[in-house]
C-alpha positions in Angstrom: -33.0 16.4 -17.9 -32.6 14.0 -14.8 -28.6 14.2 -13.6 -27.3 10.8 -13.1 -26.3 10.2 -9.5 -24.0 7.6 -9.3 -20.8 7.2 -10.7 -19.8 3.6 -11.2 -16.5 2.8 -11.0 -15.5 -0.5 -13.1 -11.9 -1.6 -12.4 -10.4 -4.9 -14.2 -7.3 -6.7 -12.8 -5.1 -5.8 -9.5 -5.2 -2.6 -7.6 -1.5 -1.9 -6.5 1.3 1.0 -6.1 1.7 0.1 -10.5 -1.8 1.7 -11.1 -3.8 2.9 -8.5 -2.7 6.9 -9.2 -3.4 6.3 -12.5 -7.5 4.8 -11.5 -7.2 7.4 -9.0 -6.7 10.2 -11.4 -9.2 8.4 -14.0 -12.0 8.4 -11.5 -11.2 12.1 -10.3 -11.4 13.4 -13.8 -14.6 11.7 -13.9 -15.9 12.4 -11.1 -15.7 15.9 -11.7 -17.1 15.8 -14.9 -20.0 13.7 -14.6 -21.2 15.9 -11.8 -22.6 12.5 -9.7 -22.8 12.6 -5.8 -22.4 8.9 -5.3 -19.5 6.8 -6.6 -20.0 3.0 -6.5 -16.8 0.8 -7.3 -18.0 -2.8 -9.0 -14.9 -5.1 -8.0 -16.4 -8.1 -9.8 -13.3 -7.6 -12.2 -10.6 -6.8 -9.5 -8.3 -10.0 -8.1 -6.3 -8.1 -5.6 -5.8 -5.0 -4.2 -3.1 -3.7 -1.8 -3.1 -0.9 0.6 -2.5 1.5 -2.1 -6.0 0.7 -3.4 -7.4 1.3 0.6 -5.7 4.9 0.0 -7.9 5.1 -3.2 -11.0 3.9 -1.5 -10.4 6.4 1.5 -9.5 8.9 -1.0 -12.5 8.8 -3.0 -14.3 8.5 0.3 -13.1 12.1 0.9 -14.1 13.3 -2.1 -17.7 12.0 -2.3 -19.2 12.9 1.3 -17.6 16.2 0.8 -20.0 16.5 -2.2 -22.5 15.2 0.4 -22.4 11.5 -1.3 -21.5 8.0 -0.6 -19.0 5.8 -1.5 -20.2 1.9 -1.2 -18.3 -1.0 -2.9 -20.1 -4.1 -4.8 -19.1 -7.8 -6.3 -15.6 -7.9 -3.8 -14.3 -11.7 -3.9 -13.5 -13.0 -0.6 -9.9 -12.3 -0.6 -10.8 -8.6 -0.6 -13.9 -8.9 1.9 -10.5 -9.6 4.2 -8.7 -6.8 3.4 -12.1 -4.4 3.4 -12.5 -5.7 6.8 -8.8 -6.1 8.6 -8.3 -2.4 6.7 -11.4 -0.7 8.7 -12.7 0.5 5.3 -16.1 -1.5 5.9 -16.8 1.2 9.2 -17.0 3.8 6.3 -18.0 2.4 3.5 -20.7 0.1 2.7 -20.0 -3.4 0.7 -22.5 -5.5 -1.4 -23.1 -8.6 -3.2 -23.9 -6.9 -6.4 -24.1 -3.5 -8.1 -27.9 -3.5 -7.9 -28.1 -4.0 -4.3 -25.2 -1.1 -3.9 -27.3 1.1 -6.1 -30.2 0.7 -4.3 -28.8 1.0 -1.2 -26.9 4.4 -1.8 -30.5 5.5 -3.7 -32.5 4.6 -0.2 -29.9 6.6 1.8 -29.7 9.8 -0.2 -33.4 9.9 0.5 -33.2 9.4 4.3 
């Protein structure tokens, strides 16, 4: 039996100081249990995010490559392209315009 390899993370609505322990403890537990190596979030559902959601991103971040993954994001709106960008998160993780591109992307790079 194949072992999936990505992990991808669907959050709906915001990402602020209210929830983000609560996605970040969600996608720990699963993490952990699925056994993946790569994690890809699919934002297509996400509005806003403050920089309690760039600690979740870095966290995760953390948690993957030490696995020897990688993290890329997918589907952000325009208002988080900003904050990915003025945050720094885009030198260290990789964004797309949709989950397939992400997918195949993180694929192509696990085999380099």
């Amino acid at each position: 039996m194949e072992r999936k390899k990505n992990l991808i993370v669907k959050i709906q609505g915001d990402i602020d100081q209210h929830n983000a322990e609560e996605i970040r403890a969600k996608v720990d537990k699963e993490f952990e249990r699925s056994r993946c190596r790569h994690m890809i979030f699919d934002f297509s559902g996400v509005s806003f995010m403050d920089s309690s959601g760039i600690g979740l991103l870095i966290g995760r971040y953390k948690s993957v490559t030490a696995r020897g993954g990688t993290v890329a994001i997918a589907n952000m709106n325009s208002d988080l392209g900003r904050i990915y960008n003025i945050s720094g998160l885009k030198k260290i993780i990789s964004s797309f315009d949709s989950l397939d591109q992400a997918e195949k992307q993180v694929e192509n790079q696990a085999h380099a």
